[in-house]
C-alpha positions, 0 to 999 in steps of 0.5 A: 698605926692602928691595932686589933683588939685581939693582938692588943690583948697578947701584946699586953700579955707578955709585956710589963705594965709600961709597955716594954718586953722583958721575955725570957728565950727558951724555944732552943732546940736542935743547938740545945739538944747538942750543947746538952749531949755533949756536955752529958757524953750521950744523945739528950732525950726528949725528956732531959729537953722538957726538965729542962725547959721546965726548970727554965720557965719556973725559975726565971719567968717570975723575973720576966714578962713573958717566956718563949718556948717551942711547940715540940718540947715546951707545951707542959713547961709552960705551965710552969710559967708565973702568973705574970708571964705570958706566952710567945710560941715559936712556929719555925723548924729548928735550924734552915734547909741546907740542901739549897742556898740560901738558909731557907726557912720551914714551919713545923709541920702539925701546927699552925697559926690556930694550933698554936693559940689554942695551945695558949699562945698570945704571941706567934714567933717566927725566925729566920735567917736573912741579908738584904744582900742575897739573890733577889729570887732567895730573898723573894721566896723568904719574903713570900713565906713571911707574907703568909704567916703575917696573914695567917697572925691577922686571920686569927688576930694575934700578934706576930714577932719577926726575928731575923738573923743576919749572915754572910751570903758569901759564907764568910765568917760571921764572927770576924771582923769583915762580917762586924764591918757588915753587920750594921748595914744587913741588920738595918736592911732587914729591918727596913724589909720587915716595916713594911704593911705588907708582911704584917710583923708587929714585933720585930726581933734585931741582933745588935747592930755591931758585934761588940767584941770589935768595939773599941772602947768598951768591955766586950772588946777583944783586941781588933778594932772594926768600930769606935764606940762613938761609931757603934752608937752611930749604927743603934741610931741608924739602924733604928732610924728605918725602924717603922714597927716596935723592935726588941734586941735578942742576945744571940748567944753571947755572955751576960755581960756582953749582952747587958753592955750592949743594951746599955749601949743601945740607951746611950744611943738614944734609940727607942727599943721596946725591950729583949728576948733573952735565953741563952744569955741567962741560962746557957752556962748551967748547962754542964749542971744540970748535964753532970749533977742533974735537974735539983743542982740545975735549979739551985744555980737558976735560983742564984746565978740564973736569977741574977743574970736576968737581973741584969738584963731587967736593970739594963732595960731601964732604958727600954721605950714602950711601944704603946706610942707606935699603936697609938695605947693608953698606957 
């Protein structure tokens, strides 16, 4: 795969020298806004949304490679990112549209491609919620509004990253164990979709492909089998195996361990992942910090706690493949 000089240019700004990405995650925005009301008792201000922000991007981006944040409350603390990290900005409303089926996806409403690399962008962000498994007119009008971004990402030459999440269009319950069972084959057809040219996605953003709290055999598991380890290893390969674009797992929320596990899982399996965008798993748990103590006490725990959580995560990385082989890059 050939690629452009202007998306070379923002790859290589929020990756590491090697060519892997070791991004830090902090576009949250309607979940953070509640996690931090209720653990402060009253609404959360559009300030305590930036401090916030602002403390995350100056404390960890030293140890990451780049930091993802959202136009809304993330344009001042991006500049108090390291010198190191490049910059991904989110473009997507928070949340889905809940008045039709479906989980239908927005973009924020004042901004745009162009708008968001004059804001310094060097990669664009995009999520959405998805299943191969859905009606075809649903997944349709997804996979048209995917093909706009990817040409709007190529009209101004940066780099598009696609991160799908999976759910259950029966409204199931993704945290059980019959969705654990379902998960591999919805990450896997998400991630064979989103290969195509067509849609013009250069980064794609992948859940895990088992939930590792039904994965017999490991720490993370909790009790009610789905998978043997030996399976889970099997699901990391057969879901990169349809893989035709360079892929980054994210930690959807789960422990800093859970998540480190799982990348060392993913190394055991073998499979070529070019790296992580980490958030809540490195920073969710001084929320009650920075809600009760206030933002000093908030950066001293980032310093230690928050410092060693994306240790972790950078430690599990080592394992991690560049994607200069998959558009042809001199490392």
């Amino acid at each position: 795969m050939k690629i452009t000089p202007g998306k070379l240019a923002g790859m290589k700004a929020v990756s590491t020298d090697k060519g892997t990405i070791a991004a830090a995650a902090m576009d949250q925005r309607g979940s953070l806004k509640k996690a931090l009301g209720a653990a402060k008792g009253t609404d959360a201000t559009d300030a305590m949304m930036q401090e916030f922000k602002a403390i995350v991007t100056e404390v960890l981006t030293p140890h990451a490679s780049a930091i993802l944040l959202d136009p809304q409350w993330g344009i001042e603390p991006s500049k108090a990112r390291s010198s190191n990290a490049g910059l991904l900005l989110a473009y997507e409303e928070s949340g889905y549209d809940n008045t039709r089926p479906g989980r239908l996806p927005d973009l924020l409403p004042h901004w745009s491609v162009r708008r968001l690399k004059a804001a310094g962008a060097d990669c664009v962000k995009v999520l959405i919620y998805y299943t191969p498994y859905d009606s075809s007119a649903v997944n349709e009008e997804k996979h048209s509004f995917i093909e706009r971004i990817g040409d709007e990402c190529r009209s101004n030459d940066i780099p598009f990253f696609l991160e799908f999440v999976g759910y259950d269009h029966e409204g199931g319950d993704e945290k059980g164990a019959v969705f654990a069972a379902k998960k591999p084959d919805v990450v896997s057809g998400s991630m064979a979709e989103f290969s195509k040219d067509r849609y013009g996605v250069d980064v794609m953003k992948v859940e895990i492909p088992v939930n590792m709290k039904f994965v017999d055999g490991t720490s993370s598991f909790q009790g009610e089998s789905v998978y043997t380890k030996s399976e889970a290893l099997d699901f990391y390969r057969k879901t990169a195996d349809v893989a035709e674009k360079p892929f980054i797992y994210l930690s959807a929320g789960v422990s800093n361990s859970e998540f480190t596990e799982s990348l060392y899982l993913a190394t055991e399996s073998g499979v070529h992942f070019s790296g992580v965008l980490c958030g809540r798993a490195t920073w969710k748990d001084g929320i009650p910090i920075y809600a009760e103590r206030g933002g000093d006490a908030f950066r001293d725990w980032l310093k230690t706690e928050g410092v060693k959580n994306i240790g972790n995560v950078n430690d599990a990385l080592r394992g991690a493949a560049s994607w200069f082989d998959a558009y042809g890059v001199e490392a």
